[in-house]
C-alpha positions in Angstrom: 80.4 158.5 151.6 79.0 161.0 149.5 79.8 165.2 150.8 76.5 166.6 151.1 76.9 170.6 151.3 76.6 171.6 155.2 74.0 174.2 155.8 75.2 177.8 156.8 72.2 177.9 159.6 69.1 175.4 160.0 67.4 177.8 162.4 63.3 177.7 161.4 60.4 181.1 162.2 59.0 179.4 165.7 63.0 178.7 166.9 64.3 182.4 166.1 60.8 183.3 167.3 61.1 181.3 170.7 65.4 182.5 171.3 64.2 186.1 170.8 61.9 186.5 173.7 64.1 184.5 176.0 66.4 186.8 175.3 64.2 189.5 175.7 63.5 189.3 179.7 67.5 189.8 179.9 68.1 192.2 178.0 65.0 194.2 178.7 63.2 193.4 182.2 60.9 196.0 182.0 59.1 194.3 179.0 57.2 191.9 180.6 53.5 191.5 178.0 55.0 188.8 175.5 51.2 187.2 175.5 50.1 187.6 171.3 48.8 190.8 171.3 51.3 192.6 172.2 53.2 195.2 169.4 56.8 193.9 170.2 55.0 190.3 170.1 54.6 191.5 166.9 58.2 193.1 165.6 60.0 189.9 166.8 57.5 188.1 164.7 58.1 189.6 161.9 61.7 189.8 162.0 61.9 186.6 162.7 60.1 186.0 159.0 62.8 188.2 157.5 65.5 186.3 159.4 64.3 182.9 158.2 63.8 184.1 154.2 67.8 186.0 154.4 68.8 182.4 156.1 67.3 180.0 153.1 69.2 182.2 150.4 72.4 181.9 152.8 72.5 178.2 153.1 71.6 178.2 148.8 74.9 179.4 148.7 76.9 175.9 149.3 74.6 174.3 146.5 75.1 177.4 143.8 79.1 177.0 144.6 78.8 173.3 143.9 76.7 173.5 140.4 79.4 176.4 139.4 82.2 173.9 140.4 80.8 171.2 138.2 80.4 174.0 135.5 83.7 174.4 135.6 84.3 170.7 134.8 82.9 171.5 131.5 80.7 168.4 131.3 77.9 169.5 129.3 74.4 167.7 129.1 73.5 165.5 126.3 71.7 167.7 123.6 68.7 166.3 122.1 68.7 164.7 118.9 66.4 165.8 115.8 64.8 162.8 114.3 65.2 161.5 110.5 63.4 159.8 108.1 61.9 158.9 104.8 59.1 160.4 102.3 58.2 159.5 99.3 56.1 162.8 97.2 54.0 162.1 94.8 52.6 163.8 91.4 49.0 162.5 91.1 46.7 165.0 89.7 49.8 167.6 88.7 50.8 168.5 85.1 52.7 165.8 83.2 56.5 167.2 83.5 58.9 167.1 85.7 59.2 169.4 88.6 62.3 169.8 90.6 61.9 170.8 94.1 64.8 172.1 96.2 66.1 171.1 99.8 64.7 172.7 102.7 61.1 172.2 102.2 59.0 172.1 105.0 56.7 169.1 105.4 54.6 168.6 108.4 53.2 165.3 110.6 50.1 166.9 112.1 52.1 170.1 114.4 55.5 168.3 113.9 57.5 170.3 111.3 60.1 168.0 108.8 62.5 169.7 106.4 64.1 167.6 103.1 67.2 167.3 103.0 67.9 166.7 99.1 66.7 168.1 96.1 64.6 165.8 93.4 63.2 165.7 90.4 59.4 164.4 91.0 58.9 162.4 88.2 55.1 162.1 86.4 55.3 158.4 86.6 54.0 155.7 89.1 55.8 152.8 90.5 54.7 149.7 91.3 57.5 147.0 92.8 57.7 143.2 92.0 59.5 140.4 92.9 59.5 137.0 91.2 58.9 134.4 94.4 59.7 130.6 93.7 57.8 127.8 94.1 59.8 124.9 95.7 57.8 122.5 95.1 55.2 123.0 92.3 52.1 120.3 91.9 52.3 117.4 89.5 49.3 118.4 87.8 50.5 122.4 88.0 53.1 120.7 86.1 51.1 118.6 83.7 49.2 122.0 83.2 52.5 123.5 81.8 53.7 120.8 79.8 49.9 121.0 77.9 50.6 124.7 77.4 53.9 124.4 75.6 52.8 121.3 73.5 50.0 123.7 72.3 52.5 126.0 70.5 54.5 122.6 69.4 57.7 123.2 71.8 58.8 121.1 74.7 58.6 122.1 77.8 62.4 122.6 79.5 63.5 120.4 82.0 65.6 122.9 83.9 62.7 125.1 85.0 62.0 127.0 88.3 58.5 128.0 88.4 57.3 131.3 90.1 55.2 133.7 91.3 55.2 137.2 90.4 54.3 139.0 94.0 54.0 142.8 94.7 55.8 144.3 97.3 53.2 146.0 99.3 52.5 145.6 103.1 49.1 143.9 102.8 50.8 141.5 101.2 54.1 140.5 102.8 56.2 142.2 105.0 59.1 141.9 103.3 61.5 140.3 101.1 65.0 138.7 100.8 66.3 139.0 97.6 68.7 136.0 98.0 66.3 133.5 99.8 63.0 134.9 98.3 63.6 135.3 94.6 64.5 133.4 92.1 66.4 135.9 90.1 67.7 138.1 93.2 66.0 141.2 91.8 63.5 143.4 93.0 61.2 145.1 89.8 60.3 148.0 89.7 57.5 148.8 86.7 57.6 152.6 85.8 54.0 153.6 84.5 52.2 156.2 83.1 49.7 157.5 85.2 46.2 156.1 84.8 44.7 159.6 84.1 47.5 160.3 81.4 45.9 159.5 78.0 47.8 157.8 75.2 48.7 159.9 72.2 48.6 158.3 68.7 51.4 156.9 67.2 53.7 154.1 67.2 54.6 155.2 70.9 51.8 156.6 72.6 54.0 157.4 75.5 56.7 159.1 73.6 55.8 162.6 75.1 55.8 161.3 78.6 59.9 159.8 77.6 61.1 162.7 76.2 60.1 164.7 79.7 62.2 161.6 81.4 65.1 161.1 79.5 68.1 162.4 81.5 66.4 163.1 84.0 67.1 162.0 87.8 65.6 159.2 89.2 65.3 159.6 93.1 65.0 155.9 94.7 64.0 155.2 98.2 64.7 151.9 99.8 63.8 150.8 103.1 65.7 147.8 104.3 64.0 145.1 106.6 64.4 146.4 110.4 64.2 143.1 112.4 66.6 142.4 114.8 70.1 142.3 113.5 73.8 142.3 115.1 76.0 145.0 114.8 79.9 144.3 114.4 83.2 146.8 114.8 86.0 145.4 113.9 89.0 146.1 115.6 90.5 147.9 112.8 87.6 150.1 112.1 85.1 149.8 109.3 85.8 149.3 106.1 83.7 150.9 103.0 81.6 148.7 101.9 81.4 148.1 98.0 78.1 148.5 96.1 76.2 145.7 96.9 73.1 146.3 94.9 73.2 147.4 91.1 70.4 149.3 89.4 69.5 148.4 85.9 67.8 149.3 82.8 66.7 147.8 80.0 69.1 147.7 77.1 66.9 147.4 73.4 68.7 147.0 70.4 67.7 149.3 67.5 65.1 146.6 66.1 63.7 146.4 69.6 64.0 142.4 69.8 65.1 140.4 72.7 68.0 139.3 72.0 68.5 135.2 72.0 71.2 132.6 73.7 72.4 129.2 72.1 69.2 128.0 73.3 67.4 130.4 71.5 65.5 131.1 75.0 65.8 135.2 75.7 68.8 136.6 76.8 67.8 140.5 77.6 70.3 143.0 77.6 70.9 146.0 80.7 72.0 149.3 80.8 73.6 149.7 84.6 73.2 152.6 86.1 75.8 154.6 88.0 74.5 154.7 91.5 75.1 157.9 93.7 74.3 157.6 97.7 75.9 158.2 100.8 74.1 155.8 103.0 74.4 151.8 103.6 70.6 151.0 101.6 71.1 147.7 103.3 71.4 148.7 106.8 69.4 151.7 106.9 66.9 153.4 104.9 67.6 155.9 102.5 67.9 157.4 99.0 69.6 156.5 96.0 70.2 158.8 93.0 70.3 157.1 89.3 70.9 159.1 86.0 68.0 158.2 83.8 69.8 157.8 79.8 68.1 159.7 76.9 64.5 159.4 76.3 65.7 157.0 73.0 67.3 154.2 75.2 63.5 154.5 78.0 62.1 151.5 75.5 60.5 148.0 76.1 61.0 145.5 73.6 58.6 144.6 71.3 56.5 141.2 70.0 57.6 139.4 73.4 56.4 135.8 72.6 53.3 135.3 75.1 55.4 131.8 76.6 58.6 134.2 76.8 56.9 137.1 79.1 58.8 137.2 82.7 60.8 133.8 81.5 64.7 134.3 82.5 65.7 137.5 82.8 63.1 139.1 81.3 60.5 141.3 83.8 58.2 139.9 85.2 54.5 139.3 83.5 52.1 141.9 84.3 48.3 140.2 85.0 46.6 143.5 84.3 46.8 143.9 80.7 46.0 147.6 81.8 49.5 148.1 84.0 50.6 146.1 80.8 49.8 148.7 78.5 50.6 151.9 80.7 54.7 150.0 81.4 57.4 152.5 80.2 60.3 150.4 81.1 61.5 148.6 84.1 63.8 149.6 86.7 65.9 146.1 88.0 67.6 146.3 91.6 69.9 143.6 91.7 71.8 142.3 95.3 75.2 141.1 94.7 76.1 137.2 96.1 77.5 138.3 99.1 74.6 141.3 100.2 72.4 140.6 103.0 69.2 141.7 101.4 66.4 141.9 102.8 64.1 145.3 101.3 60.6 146.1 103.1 59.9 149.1 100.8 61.1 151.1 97.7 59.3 153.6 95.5 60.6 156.5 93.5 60.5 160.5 94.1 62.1 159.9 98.2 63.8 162.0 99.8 65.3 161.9 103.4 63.9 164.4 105.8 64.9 165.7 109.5 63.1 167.1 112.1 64.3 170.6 112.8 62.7 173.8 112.7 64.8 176.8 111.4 65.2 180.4 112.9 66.2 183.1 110.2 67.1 186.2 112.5 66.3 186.0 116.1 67.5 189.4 117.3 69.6 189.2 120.9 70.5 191.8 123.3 73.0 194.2 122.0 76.6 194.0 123.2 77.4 195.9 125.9 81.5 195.5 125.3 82.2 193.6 128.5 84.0 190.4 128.8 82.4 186.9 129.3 79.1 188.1 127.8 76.8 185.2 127.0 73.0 185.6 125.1 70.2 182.5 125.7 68.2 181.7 122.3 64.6 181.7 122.7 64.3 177.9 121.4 65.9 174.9 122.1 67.5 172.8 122.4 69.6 174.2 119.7 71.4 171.3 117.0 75.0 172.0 117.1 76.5 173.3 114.2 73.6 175.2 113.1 73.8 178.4 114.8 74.8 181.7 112.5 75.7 185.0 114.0 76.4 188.4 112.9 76.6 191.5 114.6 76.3 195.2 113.2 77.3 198.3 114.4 75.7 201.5 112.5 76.1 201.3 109.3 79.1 199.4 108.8 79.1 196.0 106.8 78.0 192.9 109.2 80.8 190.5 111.2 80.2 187.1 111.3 81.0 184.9 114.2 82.0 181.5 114.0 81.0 178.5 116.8 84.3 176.9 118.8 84.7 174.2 121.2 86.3 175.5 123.9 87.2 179.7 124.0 90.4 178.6 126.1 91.6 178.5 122.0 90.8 181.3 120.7 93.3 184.0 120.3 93.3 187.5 121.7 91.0 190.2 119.9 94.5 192.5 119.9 96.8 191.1 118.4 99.6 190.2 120.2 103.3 189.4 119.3 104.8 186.0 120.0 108.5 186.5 121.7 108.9 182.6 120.8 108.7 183.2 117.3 111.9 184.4 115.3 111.6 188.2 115.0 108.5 188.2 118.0 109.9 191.2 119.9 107.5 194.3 118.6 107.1 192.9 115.2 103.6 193.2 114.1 101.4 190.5 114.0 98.6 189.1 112.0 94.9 189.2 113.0 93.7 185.5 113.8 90.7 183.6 112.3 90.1 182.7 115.9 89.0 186.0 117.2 85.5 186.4 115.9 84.0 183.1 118.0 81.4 182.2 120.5 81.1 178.7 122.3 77.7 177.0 122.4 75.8 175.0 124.9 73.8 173.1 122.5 71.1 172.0 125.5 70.9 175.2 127.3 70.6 177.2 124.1 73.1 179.7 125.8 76.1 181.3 123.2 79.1 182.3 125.2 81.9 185.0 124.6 85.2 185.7 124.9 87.0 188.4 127.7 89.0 189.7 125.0 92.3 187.5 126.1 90.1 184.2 124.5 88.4 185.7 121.6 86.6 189.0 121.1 84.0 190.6 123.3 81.0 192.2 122.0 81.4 195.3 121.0 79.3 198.0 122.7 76.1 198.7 120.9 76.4 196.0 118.4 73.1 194.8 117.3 73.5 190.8 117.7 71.3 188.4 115.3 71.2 184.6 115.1 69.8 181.9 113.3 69.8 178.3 113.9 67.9 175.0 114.3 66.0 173.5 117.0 64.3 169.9 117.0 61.3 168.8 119.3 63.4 165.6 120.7 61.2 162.1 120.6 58.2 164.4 119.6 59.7 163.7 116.2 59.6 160.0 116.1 56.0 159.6 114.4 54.5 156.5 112.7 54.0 156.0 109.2 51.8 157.8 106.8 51.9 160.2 109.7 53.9 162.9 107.5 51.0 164.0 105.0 51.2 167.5 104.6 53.3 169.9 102.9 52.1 173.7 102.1 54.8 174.1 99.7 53.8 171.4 97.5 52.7 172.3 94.2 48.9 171.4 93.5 48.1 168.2 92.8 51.7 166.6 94.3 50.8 164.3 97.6 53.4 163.4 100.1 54.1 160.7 102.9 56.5 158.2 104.7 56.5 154.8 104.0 58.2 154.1 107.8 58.6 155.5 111.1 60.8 158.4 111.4 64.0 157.2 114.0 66.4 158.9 116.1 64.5 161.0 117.7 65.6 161.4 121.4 64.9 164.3 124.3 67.6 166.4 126.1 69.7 165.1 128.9 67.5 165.8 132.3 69.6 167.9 135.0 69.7 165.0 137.8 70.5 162.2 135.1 73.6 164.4 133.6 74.7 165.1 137.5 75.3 161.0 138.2 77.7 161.2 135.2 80.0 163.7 136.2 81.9 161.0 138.7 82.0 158.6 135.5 82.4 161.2 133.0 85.7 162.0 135.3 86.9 158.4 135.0 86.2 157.4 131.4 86.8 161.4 129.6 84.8 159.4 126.6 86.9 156.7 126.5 85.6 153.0 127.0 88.0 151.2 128.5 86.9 149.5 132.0 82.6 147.6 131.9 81.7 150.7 134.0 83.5 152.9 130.8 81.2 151.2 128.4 78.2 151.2 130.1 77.8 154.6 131.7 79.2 155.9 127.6 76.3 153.7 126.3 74.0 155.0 128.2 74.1 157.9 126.7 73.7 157.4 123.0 72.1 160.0 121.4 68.8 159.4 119.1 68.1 155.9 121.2 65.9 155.1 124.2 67.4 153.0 125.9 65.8 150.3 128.3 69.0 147.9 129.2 72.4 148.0 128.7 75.2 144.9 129.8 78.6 144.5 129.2 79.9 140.9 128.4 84.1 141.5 128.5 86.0 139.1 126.1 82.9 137.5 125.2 81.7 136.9 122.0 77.6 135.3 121.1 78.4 133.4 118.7 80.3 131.2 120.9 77.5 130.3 123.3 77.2 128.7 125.8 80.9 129.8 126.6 81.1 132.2 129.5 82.9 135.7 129.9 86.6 135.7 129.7 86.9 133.4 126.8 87.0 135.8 123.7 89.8 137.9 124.5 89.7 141.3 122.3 85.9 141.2 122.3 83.5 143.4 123.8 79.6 142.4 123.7 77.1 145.4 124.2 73.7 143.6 125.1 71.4 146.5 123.9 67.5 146.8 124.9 65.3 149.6 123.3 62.9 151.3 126.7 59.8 150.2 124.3 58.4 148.3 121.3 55.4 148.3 120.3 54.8 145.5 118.5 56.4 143.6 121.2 56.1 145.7 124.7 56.9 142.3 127.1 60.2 142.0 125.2 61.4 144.9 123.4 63.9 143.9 120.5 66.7 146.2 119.1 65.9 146.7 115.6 68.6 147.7 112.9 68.0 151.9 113.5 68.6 150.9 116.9 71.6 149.5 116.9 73.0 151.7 114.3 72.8 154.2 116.3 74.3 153.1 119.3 77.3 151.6 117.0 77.8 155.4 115.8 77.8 156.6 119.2 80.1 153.7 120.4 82.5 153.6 117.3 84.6 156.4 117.6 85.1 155.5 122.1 86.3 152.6 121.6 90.3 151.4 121.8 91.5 150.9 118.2 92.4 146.9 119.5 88.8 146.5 120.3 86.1 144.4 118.6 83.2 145.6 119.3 79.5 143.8 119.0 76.3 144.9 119.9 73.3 143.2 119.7 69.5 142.6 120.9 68.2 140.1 123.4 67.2 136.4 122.2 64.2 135.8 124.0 63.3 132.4 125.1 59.3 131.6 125.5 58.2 129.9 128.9 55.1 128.4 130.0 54.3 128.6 133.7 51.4 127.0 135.4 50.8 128.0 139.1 48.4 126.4 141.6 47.6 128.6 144.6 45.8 129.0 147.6 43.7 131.9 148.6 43.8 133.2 152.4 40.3 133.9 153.7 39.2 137.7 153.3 40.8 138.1 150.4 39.4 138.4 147.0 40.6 135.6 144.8 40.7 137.4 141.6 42.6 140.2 143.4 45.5 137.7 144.6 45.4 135.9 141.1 46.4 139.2 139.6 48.8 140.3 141.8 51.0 136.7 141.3 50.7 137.3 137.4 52.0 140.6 138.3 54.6 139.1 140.4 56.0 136.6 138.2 56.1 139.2 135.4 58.2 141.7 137.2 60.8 139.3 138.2 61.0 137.6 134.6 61.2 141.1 132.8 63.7 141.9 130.8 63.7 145.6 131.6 63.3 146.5 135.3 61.8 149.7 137.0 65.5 150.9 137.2 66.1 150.9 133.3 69.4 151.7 131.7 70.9 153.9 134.3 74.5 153.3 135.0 75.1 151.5 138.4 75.1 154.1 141.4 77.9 152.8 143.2 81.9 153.3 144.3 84.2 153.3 142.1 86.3 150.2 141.0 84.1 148.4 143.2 82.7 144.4 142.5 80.1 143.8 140.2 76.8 141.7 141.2 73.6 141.2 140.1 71.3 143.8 140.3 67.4 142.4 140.2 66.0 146.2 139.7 67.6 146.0 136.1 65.9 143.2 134.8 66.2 139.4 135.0 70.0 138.7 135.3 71.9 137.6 132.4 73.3 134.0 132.6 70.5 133.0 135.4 68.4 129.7 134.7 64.9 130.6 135.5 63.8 127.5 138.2 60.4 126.6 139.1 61.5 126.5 142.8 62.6 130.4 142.3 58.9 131.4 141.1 57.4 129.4 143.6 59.0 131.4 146.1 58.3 134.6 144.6 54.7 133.4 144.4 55.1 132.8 148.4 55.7 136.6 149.2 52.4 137.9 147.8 49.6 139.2 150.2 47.0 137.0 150.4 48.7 133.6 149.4 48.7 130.8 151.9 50.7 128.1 150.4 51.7 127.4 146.8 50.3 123.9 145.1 52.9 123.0 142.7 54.9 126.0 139.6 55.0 124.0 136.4 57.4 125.4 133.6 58.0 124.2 130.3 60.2 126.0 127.5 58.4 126.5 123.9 56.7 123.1 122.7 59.1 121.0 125.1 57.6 119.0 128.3 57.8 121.0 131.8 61.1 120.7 133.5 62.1 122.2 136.9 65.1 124.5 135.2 65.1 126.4 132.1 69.1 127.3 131.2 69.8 130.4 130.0 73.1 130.6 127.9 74.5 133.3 126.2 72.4 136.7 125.7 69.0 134.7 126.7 66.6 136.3 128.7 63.3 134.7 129.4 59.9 136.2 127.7 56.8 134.8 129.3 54.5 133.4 126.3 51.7 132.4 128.7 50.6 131.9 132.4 47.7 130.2 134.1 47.5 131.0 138.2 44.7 128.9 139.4 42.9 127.9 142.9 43.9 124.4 143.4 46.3 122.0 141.3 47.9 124.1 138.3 46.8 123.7 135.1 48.5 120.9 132.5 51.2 123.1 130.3 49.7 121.7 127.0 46.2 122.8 128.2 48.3 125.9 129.2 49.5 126.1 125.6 45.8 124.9 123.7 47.3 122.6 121.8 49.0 125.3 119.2 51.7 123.6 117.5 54.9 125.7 116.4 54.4 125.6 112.9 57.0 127.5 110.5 57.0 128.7 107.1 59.2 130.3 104.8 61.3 129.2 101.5 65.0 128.0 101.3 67.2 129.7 99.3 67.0 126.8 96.7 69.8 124.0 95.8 72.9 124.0 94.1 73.7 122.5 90.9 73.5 123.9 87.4 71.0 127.3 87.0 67.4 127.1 86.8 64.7 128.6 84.0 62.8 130.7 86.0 58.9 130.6 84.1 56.1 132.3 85.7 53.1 130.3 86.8 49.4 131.3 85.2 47.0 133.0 87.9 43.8 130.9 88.0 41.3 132.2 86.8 37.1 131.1 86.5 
């Protein structure tokens, strides 16, 4: 059992009132008034009050020695995390050159401050992004229409043709696109354009002004991978780095500026690749990428394109708007390799990544007063570790900087002091250490800590202390997107945004939460090694809200239906996000989310581990109840509460969330309900119908009819694997339940989409003609 402090005295104001005054005809029998209004009355009363305030700070005592016991387990709270994201800035009504902006510029999302983390070059141009989409199966007369169009300029039509569509990338449109399934060129196009209020100058080239201010220039590309639910995999070994898996291209024109022809004599256009410079995964999570732009001689287009040879092959894509035409410096190609996953929801040009941290220049702290074990509490926080400067000044003499340690148990004396292990030790002098001048931090707390002059140097007396450093607003900094829209520093004319949610925002580890961890915390020291390791570690992933977590030892998903026990080596982390809102029944765990928690995961694992962590697979049910109503009760009252009912005990997520079991150590495992519907658990119609049974105001239960998806009702739904059920519809009637397929309307499951097209010897890719009246 738990050792609850024992109090020092529990004795309240009416009990030390009441003992006094019996003890008062003993000790003094001539005092015989004790009615109200009487002046010793009076004294005992109020020294009773005294008695009982000195006895609630007494029995504090016990609790204060605890808290500085568990301080002196050095298990710090989880800090909060600053959230990240993406923005893409804009020259729209500025000057036509290019202006470079530095890091560290301050762009805001209403009263939510962002800072960029990367210089760019904002580039006069605009972007707009295609993708060439195939058609599988064209019409016979769309074909017909083709074959007529070729004979008009006397050639036959090829045989080997793939007809598309060229198709913007914009969110109106579609959502987003795989390169490999979606295209048939596995390319995404992006057109760089003048801007439409830039006016052509005469010439040969009237944009030969506009590609001498872009050549060798930098080209800052942001690409925002699709962020649908994915799986995350850690190898035993570790991860590898990953090769470039997309390559950026340019245009290569000869000197005569013709295409260049095959065998065939069909086009065979020529490209300039780019050396790509990055530090993030594009593919996995959203980010910049930094291409070289060659000299404004080599920015060209090719010239007298044959109007059947426009966007045929590997030549760009035909432009409709014979305006866009006209404005079309060159194209930018972003090309996925055979073996890339690639799906992109968004890319434009002049993006830079951006955090959410506010910055403190100088915060001036009390001065030192030159005794040891001094600490100073920053104003803001909490702080971001690692970001914290400090210098102190005494008169006039230069500053001393201080740097940030882990633990001051490392840092060396402020004197030094000779080592008698060390060959000539005995009263030889000895060098100063770099580990002197240090402070530890408690990121959460916002509290700096110093030495006692054994472990690192005190404050001197009357040094004047300054510090800078960042603070973040925690999930305050996860905003939607187009939310960022401001930025003071921006030069006129320049417009800025986000083209998706900022991520990874995440509030500071509450007081009571961080207390239930100190028992696990003592187990596990970081390590995962035990289901209890894993999940109480997981729990606390930084940047993530976190609705559910399970552990599935030596199991691996991809070998459903198999049970636990048969994937030796294998760890599966079943990982759902608190909320989604596009989804709220069934929250999925996008690709940010999962990223995350791999990060936090990776470097806790055992080195012999493999490691996968993945979202739910939701599985839809239909359920059909037939009630009846006791008398008294309002019908529509007891039909909501049984909707209400059945929805609680099917939910994913339960009231308890992701909080690590509260339980004894190395004790059996079971099936917790308050966590959400248990893992593994066929959802019966007899189990609902008796859940239906417990709620107020229901007098017997008709008939529970459940059907999965578009198949017939059946008594028992399996789930397998990581399958939880997700409730796609539910009828509680008076009477006989409704039919499922009147449940369901009638809606059939239809599914689209495109293959990834056959094998066999390569295709033409031609585009198709928009119709037009």
């Amino acid at each position: 059992m738990p050792l609850a402090p024992p109090p020092i005295d529990d004795r309240r104001y009416a009990q030390l009132v009441e003992d006094t005054l019996a003890r008062a005809s003993v000790h003094t029998p001539e005092w015989t008034n004790f009615n109200q209004s009487d002046p010793g009355v009076t004294l005992v009363q109020l020294f009773s009050f005294l008695t009982e305030n000195l006895l609630y700070r007494a029995n504090l005592t016990p609790e204060r020695n605890r808290l500085k016991f568990l301080q002196m387990l050095r298990i710090p709270l989880a800090s909060a995390s600053a959230a990240q994201g993406l923005v893409a800035i804009d020259n729209l009504r500025g000057d036509a050159s290019v202006r470079t902006l530095p890091a560290d510029l301050e762009v805001r999302a209403g009263a939510v401050p962002f800072r960029t983390q990367l210089g760019l070059d904002v580039l006069p141009v605009e972007a707009r992004v295609y993708f060439k989409r195939r058609i599988e199966q064209p019409t016979q007369e769309l074909l017909d229409y083709y074959k007529l169009l070729y004979a008009s300029y006397q050639l036959d039509f090829p045989s080997d043709v793939q007809l598309y569509k060229t198709m913007a990338l914009d969110r109106k449109i579609v959502d987003s696109v795989d390169l490999n399934a979606d295209t048939v060129d596995r390319s995404l196009w992006i057109a760089l354009l003048a801007r439409d209020s830039d006016a052509p100058a005469d010439g040969e080239d009237p944009w030969k002004p506009l590609r001498d201010a872009l050549g060798g220039r930098t080209l800052t590309l942001g690409l925002v991978p699709a962020l649908d639910a994915v799986s995350a995999q850690l190898s035993p070994a570790g991860n590898a780095q990953s090769r470039q898996l997309l390559r950026f291209e340019l245009p290569n024109v000869p000197a005569d500026g013709r295409v260049p022809r095959d065998g065939d004599d069909r086009p065979a256009p020529a490209y300039r690749q780019l050396e790509p410079r990055t530090e993030v995964d594009l593919l996995s999570v959203p980010g910049v990428v930094q291409l070289n732009l060659p000299p404004a001689d080599q920015l060209r287009m090719w010239r007298d394109v044959d109007p059947l040879e426009g966007g045929v092959g590997d030549m760009p894509p035909s432009l409709d708007d014979p305006a866009l035409a006209a404005r079309t410096l060159t194209w930018l190609r972003v090309r996925a390799d055979g073996a890339a996953q690639a799906r992109l929801r968004w890319a434009g040009i002049n993006a830079a990544p951006v955090r959410q941290i506010q910055r403190i220049a100088s915060e001036p702290l009390a001065d030192g007063d030159g005794r040891p074990d001094q600490s100073r509490r920053l104003a803001r926080r909490p702080v971001l570790r690692g970001s914290v400067s400090l210098l102190t000044r005494i008169g006039n003499a230069a500053p001393q900087r201080w740097s940030e340690i882990d633990d001051l148990a490392a840092a060396a004396p402020e004197v030094p002091v000779p080592d008698p292990r060390q060959p000539g030790g005995n009263g030889s002098p000895c060098k100063p250490s770099a580990l002197t001048d240090v402070f530890e931090l408690d990121a959460e707390a916002g509290e700096l800590r110093f030495g006692d002059g054994l472990r690192g140097r005190r404050l001197p007396l009357g040094a004047r202390v300054y510090a800078g450093y960042d603070f973040c607003l925690g999930a305050q900094g996860n905003v939607a997107e187009l939310a960022i829209n401001n930025a003071p520093q921006l030069p006129q004319g320049f417009a800025i945004s986000n083209p998706v949610r900022t991520w990874g925002g995440a509030d500071a580890e509450s007081t009571d939460s961080g207390e239930k961890q100190v028992r696990r915390y003592l187990q596990h020291r970081d390590r995962m090694v035990s289901i209890d390791d894993f999940e109480s570690v997981a729990c606390r992933a930084p940047g993530v809200q976190i609705g559910r977590i399970e552990i599935l030892p030596a199991f691996h998903p991809d070998l459903a239906p198999n049970e636990p026990g048969s994937a030796p080596g294998v760890v599966t982390v079943l990982a759902i996000p608190r909320t989604d809102p596009g989804q709220p029944d069934a929250p999925r765990a996008d690709r940010l989310f999962l990223n995350a928690l791999c990060r936090h995961l990776d470097p806790r694992r055992l080195v012999t581990t493999e490691l996968v962590v993945r979202g739910a697979d939701y599985k839809g049910l239909w359920i059909s109840v037939g009630i009846e109503a006791a008398a008294g009760y309002a019908i529509a009252q007891v039909v909501d509460d049984v909707k209400r009912r059945l929805r609680e005990v099917l939910a994913p997520i339960g009231p308890a969330g992701a909080q690590p079991r509260d339980a004894a150590l190395f004790t059996p495992r079971g099936n917790d309900p308050a966590r959400g519907w248990p893992l593994r658990t066929a959802v019966a119609a007899r189990v609902l119908l008796a859940e239906v049974a417990r709620v107020s105001g229901v007098t017997s239960v008709a008939d529970v009819l459940l059907a999965e998806g578009e198949r017939a009702a059946s008594d028992v739904i399996e789930m397998n694997g990581l399958q939880l059920p997700r409730i796609l519809g539910i009828s509680v009637v008076v009477g006989d339940p409704v039919a499922i397929d009147a449940l369901r309307g009638g809606a059939g499951s239809g599914a689209g989409g495109s293959g990834s097209g056959s094998g066999g010897a390569p295709m033409l890719p031609v585009p198709i003609v928009p119709e037009t009246c």
